[in-house]
N, C-alpha and C positions, 0 to 999 in steps of 0.2 A: 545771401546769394552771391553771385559772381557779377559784374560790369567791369565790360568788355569792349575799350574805346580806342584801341591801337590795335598793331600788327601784329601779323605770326606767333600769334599765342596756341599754346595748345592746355586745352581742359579735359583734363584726365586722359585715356589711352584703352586700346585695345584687350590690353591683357588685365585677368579680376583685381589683379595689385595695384595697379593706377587710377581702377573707381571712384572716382568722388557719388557719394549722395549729398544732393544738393535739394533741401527741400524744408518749408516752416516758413518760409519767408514772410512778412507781416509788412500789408501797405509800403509806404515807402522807405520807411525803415532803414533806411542810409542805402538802398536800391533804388538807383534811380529812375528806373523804369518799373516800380513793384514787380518783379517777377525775378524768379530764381537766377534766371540766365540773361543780361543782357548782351547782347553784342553787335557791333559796328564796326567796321574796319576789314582792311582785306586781308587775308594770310591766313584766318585761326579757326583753329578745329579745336570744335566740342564733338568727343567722340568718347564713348566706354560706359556713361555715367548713368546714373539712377535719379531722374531730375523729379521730384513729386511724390516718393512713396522711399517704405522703408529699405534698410539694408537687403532686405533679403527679396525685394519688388516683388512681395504680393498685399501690400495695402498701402493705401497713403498715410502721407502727415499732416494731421489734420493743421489749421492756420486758421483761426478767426476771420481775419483777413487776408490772405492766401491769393493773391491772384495769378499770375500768367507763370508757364514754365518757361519758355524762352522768349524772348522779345527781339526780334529783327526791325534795323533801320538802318537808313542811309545805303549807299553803296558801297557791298561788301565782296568779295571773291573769298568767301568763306566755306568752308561746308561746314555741315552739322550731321554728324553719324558719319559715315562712310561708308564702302563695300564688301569690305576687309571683313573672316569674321572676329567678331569682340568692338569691333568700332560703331554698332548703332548703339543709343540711346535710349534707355526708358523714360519715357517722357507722359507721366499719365499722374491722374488721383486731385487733378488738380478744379478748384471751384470755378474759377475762368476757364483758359487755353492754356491746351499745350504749347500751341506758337503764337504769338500775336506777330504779325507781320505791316508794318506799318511804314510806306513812303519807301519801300526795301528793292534791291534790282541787287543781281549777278549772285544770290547766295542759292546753292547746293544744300536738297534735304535728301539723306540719302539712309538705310539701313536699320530705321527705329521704331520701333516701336511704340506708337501715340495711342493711346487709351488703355491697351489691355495692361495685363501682370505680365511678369519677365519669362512669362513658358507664352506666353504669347497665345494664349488658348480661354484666357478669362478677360472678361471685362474690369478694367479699371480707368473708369473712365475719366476726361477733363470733359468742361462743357462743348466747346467746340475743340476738335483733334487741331485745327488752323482755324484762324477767324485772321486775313487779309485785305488790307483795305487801304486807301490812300493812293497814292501814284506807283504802288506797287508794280513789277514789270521786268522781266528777264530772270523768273526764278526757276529753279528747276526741284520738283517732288518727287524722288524718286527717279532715275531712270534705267537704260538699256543694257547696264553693264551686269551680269552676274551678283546680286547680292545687292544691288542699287534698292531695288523695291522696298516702300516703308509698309507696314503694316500697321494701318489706321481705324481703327474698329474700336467699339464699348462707347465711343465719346456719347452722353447725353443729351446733345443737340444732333451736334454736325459734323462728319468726318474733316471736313474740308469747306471751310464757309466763307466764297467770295462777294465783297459789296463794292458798293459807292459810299465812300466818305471821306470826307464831308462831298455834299452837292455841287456835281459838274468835277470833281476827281474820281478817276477812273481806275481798277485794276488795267494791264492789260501784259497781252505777251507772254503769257505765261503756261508752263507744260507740267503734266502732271504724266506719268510712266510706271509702266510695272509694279502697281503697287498692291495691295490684297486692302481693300474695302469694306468693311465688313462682316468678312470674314477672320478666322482664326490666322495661326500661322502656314497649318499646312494649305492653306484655300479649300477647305473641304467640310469645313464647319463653319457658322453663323455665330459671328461675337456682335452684334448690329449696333449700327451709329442708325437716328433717325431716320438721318438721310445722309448721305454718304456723300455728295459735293452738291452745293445749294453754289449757283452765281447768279448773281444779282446787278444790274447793271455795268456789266463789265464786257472786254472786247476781247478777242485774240487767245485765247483761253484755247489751250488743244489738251482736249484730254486721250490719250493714246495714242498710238502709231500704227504702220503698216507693215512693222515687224511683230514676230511673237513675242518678242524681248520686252515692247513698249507695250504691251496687254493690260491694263488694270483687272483685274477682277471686282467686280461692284456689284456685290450678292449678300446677301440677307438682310438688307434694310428694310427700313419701312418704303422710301424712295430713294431708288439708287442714285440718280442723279436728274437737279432738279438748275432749268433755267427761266429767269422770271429778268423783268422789268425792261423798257424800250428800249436803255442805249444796250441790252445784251445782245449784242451781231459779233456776225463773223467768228463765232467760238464751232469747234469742231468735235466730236464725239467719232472716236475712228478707231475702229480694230479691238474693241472691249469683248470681255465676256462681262452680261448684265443680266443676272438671272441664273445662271448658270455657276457650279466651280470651278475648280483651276484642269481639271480633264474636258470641261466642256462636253461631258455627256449627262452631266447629272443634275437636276435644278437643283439649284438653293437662293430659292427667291427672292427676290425683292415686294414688296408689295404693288407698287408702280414700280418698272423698271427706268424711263427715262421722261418726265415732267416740263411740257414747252408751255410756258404761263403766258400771253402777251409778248411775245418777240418775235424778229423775223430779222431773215437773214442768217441762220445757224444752220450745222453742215450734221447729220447723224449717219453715218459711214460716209458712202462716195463711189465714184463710178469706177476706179479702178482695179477692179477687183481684188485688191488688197487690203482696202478702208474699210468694209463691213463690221459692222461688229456682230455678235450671237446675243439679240434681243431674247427669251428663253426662260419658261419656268416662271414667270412671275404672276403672283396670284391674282392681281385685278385687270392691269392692263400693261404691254409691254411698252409701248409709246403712247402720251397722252400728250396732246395738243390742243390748248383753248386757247378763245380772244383771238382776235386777230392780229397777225404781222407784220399788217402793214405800217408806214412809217403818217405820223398824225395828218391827216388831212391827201392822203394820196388818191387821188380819184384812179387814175390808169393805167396800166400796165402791161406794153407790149412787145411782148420776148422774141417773138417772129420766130417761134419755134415749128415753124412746119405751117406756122396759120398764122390769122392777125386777130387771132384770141386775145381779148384783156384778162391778165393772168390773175389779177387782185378783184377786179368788179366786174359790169355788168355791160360794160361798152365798147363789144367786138368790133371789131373795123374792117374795113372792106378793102380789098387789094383791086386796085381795077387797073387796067391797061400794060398788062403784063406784066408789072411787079410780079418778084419773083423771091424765092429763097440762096442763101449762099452760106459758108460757113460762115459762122460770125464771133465777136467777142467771146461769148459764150453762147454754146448752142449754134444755133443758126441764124441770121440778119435778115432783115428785108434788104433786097437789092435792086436799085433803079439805076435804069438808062439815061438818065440825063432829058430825054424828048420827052416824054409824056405819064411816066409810071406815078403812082399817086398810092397811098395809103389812107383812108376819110378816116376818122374816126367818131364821128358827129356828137362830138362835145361841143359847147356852146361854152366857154370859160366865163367865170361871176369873177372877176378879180377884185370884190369889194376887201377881202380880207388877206389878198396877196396873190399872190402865183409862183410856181418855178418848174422849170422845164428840162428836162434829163434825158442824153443821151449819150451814146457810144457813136464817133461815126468813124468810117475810112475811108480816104476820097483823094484824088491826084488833083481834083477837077478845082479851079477858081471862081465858081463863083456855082450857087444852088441855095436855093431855101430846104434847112434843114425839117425841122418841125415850125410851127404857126397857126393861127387864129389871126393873123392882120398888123399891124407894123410895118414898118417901112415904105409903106405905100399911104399917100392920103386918104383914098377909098374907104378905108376898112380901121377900125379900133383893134386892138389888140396885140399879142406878145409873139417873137419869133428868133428863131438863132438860123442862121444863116453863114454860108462858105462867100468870103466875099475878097477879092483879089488875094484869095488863096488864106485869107484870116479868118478865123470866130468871129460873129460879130453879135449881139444882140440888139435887137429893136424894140420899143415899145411901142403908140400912138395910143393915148388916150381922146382924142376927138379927133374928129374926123372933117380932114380937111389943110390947106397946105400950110397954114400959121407957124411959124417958125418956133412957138412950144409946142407944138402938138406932138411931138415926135421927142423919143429918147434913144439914141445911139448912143454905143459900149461896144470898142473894136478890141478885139485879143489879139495874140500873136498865132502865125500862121500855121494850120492844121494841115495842109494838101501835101501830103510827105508821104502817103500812100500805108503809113502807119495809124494805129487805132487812138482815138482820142478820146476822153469824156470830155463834155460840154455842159453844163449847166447854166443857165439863167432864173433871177432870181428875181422879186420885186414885193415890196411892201405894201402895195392897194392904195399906197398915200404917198406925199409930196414928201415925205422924209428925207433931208442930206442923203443923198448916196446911196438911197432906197432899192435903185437898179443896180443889179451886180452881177459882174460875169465872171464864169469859173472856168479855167481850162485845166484839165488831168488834177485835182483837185486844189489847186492856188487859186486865188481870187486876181483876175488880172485886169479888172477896170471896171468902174462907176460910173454911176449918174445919176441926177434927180431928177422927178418926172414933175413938172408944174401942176399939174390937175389927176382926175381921180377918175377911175373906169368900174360901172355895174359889169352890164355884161358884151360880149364882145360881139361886133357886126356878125361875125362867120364863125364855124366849126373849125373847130381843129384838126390838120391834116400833114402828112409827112411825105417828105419828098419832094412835093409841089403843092398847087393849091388849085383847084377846079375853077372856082370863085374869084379868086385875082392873080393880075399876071407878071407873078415870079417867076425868077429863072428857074427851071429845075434841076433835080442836086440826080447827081451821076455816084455812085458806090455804093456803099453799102453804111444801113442804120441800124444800131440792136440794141434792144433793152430799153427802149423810148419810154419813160414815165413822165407825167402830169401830175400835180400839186395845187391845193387851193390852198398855200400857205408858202414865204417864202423859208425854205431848208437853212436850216445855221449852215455854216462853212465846217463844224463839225462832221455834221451830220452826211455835208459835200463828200469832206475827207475819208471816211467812212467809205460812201458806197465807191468812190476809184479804188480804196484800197481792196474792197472787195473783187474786183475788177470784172464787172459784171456778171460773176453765181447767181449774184443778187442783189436784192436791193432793201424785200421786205419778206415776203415768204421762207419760209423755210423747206429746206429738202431732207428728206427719210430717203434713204437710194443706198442699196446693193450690200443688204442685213440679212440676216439668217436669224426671220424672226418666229420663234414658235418650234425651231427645231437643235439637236445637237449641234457639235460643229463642225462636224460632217457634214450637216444637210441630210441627213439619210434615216434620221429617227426624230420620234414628236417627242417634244418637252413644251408642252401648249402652256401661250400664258392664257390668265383670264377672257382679256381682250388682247390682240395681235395691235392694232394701232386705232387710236380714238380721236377722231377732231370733234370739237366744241365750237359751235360757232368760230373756226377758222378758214380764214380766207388766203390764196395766195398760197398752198402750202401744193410742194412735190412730192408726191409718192412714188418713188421707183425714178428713173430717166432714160433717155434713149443709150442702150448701149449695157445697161446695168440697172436689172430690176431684181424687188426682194424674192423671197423664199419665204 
C-alpha cells in the first residue's frame, strides 16, 4: 500500500493513465496503518485510483488479512477524490473500511465511490463505507460544489458509521453533503448499506443543508439514518431526501427512514422553511423515536412557550400575578416585573444525590432571585441563583439557621448588561472539595464546599420570586429554566450554551414534508409518518413551521 506522512503529494490523478490500483495489503506488512492508503499531512491528494478491487473495479482483491482502504489521522488539509471528473476514487471490496478515520480534522472526502463497482450501479462492498471515531472534527463528506457528492452505498454494515472512542472522546463538528446514500449512481436505484449513517455518541454532526446542492439522498436502506447514545446532541438532519430518489417524486425506501434511540437535543429539518427534509416512502416508519431525551436525572422543564408547561415531566407551574410571556432565548420567556410576578412550580427538591439549576436570563436589574427552593436566607434549606449587585451568584443553605456553615455562597461575574446569559448551579448532595459550582455562559467561574448534607428542602421551587420567603424579585426575563436531581458535568454545561437554548433534552421534528413528494402535492406514504416510544420531551412541528 501507500503511507502518507508529509506534504503535497499527490496519488495517482484524474486521467485512466495515472491510476494506481492499490489493493492486497496484508496486516501490517510494512503499512503502518494496515490499510492500503495511509495519509496525514496537509497538501496531498489521493485522487483517480482503484483502492480495494481489480484493474477493471468490478471485484475485489481478496487479502487474508486485508483490512482498511484509507486511513485518516492527525491534522490534514487534504482531500481524497475531488470534483473534477476522473478525480474520485474507488474505494470498495474491502473486509474492514473504506475509510477508517481516526483523531482526523480539516480533510476533504469528495467525488468517490465507497462500496459499489466502478459503474457505480452494483454493490461492492467494504464493512463500514466510514467507520470515524476518536477526536475526529472539521471533516467534510462530500459537499456543495457540482461533482463534490460521494456515492456511498453496497457497504455491509454502514454507509457512514459515527462513535465514541475510546470513552469520553468524542466525534464532533462534522458535515456530511450531497451525497447518494444508498442508492446507485444515478440516485434512482437501491445499492443498500444497512444503514446508511449510524452516530453514536457524537455532537455537531450536520447532515445536509438548506440548499439543494447540500441534499444527501438517503434511500434504500434498511435504516437511513440512525442516532443512538446520550452524549448524541445538538447533530442536525436538514434539507435531505429520505425515502424518496434524487427527483423526489418517487419512493425508494428506506425501511426506517430516520431512528432517535435515547438522545435529545437533535434538530430533524427546522423552522425556516428551508431545513425540512422529504421524510417519504419508507416501508415501516418514517421517524422513530424511543427512550427518552432527557439528560440523566432531569426532573423539569420549562420553556415559557406560551404556558408554564413542564416540557420533559409532569410538573406544570403556575404563573401567578401577572407574569407574563415575551420573546425569549428561544421561543418565548417568562417575563417578570420586578414587584411581585412569580412562576411556583411545586417541586419539593431531595438533594440527597445532588442538584443543578439551569437557566437563560436577561436582566438590566441588580439585584432578583433568579430560580430557588431557599438559600440565602436562614429561614429555609435549599439551592438558588440569584442577580446580586448586578453579578450571578449562587446560594446553598443546608440547615437552617444563621451559623456561619450553614450557608454556601459562589459569586460570578456580572450578568445585568441587558444581554442573554446562561447560569447554571451545580452541587454534589455532599461536603466534597468544591462540590458547589457555578457556571456562567458555559465556564465554571467559582466554588465552594458545603459543610453538611440536605434531604429535602424547606420550600418548592419557584422562579422569579418566592411566595414563601422574602427575596428581592428579579425584573426581565427567564427561559428554558431546567431542574436536576444530579449535579451536570461541565461537559454536559458546555453542551447545552452551545446549544443556546433549542434545547436541552428533547428532541424537535419541525417543518418536513413527511409522507409526501417534494412538492407537498402527492402521497408517497410511509408505513408510519412518525412513532414515539416511551419518549418524553420530544417537539412535533413549532410555532411558525409545522409538518406536512
Amino acid at each position: 500500500g501507500v503511507s502518507v506522512g508529509g506534504h503535497d503529494n499527490l496519488i495517482g490523478g484524474p486521467n485512466p493513465g495515472q491510476r494506481n490500483v492499490i489493493a492486497g495489503s496484508k496486516g501490517a506488512g510494512g503499512i503502518v496503518f494496515a490499510a492500503n492508503v495511509a495519509v496525514s499531512g496537509d497538501g496531498n491528494l489521493v485522487r483517480g485510483n482503484y483502492i480495494g478491487t481489480n484493474v477493471t473495479g468490478n471485484a475485489k482483491v481478496d487479502a487474508a488479512a486485508e483490512s482498511h482502504g484509507i486511513w485518516l489521522t492527525g491534522s490534514g488539509n487534504s482531500v481524497i477524490g475531488g470534483n473534477a471528473p476522473g478525480e474520485g476514487n474507488l474505494i470498495s471490496g474491502h473486509k474492514n473500511n473504506g475509510f477508517i478515520i481516526v483523531g482526523a480534522s480539516g480533510y476533504t472526502i469528495q467525488g468517490n465511490l465507497i462500496g459499489t463497482d466502478a459503474t457505480g450501479t452494483v454493490a461492492l462492498g467494504n464493512r463500514d463505507g466510514f467507520y470515524i471515531e476518536g477526536n475526529s472534527h472539521n471533516l467534510l463528506i462530500g459537499g456543495t460544489d457540482v461533482g463534490a457528492g460521494n456515492v456511498i452505498s453496497g457497504n455491509t454494515n454502514t454507509g457512514i458509521r459515527i462513535l465514541q472512542y475510546p470513552t469520553g472522546v468524542y466525534v464532533h463538528d462534522l458535515t456530511i453533503q450531497g451525497n447518494l446514500i444508498g442508492t446507485d449512481i444515478s440516485g434512482t436505484q437501491a445499492v443498500a448499506n444497512p444503514t446508511g449513517i449510524s452516530i453514536s455518541n457524537a455532537t455537531g454532526i450536520i447532515i445536509g443543508g438548506t440548499t439543494s446542492a447540500a441534499r444527501n439522498i438517503i434511500s434504500g436502506n434498511a435504516t437511513g439514518i440512525s442516532i443512538s447514545g446520550a452524549a448524541s446532541v445538538d447533530n442536525r438532519v436538514v434539507g435531505n431526501y429520505i425515502g424518496v430518489d434524487i427527483t423526489g417524486a418517487a419512493a425508494l425506501g428506506d425501511t426506517t427512514g430516520v431512528s432517535l434511540s435515547g438522545v435529545g437535543s437533535n434538530v430533524i429539518g427546522g423552522t425556516d422553511g428551508l431545513s425540512g427534509n422529504v421524510i417519504s416512502g419508507n416501508t415501516t416508519v418514517g421517524v422513530n423515536i424511543s427512550g427518552s431525551g432527557a439528560l440523566d436525572g432531569m426532573l423539569g422543564w420549562w420553556k415559557a412557550e406560551n404556558n408554564p408547561n413542564d416540557h420533559i415531566s409532569y410538573h406544570n407551574a403556575s404563573v401567578q400575578n401577572g407574569a407574563t410571556y415575551a420573546a425569549g432565548k428561544s421561543g418565548q420567556a417568562f417575563s417578570f416585573d420586578g414587584v411581585d410576578d412569580v412562576v411556583t412550580t411545586g417541586i419539593t427538591m431531595n438533594y440527597s444525590e445532588g442538584a443543578s439549576l439551569d437557566v437563560w436570563v436577561k436582566t438590566t436589574d441588580s439585584e432578583g432571585m433568579i430560580i430557588a427552593d431557599g438559600g440565602g436566607t436562614s429561614s429555609g434549606t435549599g439551592m438558588g441563583l440569584w442577580v446580586e449587585g448586578g453579578l450571578a451568584s449562587l446560594y446553598l443553605r443546608h440547615t437552617v439557621g444563621v451559623g456561619a456553615g450553614n450557608n454556601v455562597a459562589v459569586t460570578g461575574t456580572a450578568i445585568n448588561d441587558g444581554n442573554w446569559h446562561h447560569i447554571v448551579g451545580t452541587w454534589t448532595g455532599d461536603t466534597s472539595f468544591n462540590g458547589v459550582v457555578l457556571y456562567i455562559d458555559g465556564v465554571q467561574v467559582g466554588t465552594g464546599t458545603s459543610s453538611g448534607t440536605l434531604s429535602t428542602s424547606t420550600h418548592t421551587l419557584q422562579i422569579g420570586r418566592h411566595t414563601a420567603i422574602g427575596y428581592t424579585p428579579f425584573s426581565g426575563l427567564i427561559d428554558e429554566s431546567a431542574v436536576y436531581k444530579r449535579a451536570l458535568t461541565s461537559e454536559e454545561i458546555q453542551t447545552i450554551y452551545k446549544i443556546g437554548g433549542s434545547g436541552k433534552a428533547g428532541n424537535v421534528v419541525a417543518g418536513n414534508l413527511i409522507g409526501t413528494n417534494a412538492d407537498g402535492d402527492a402521497a408517497i406514504g410511509n408505513g408510519k409518518g412518525i412513532n414515539l416510544n416511551s419518549s418524553l420531551g420530544t417537539t412535533i412541528g413549532e410555532i411558525g413551521r409545522a409538518h406536512v
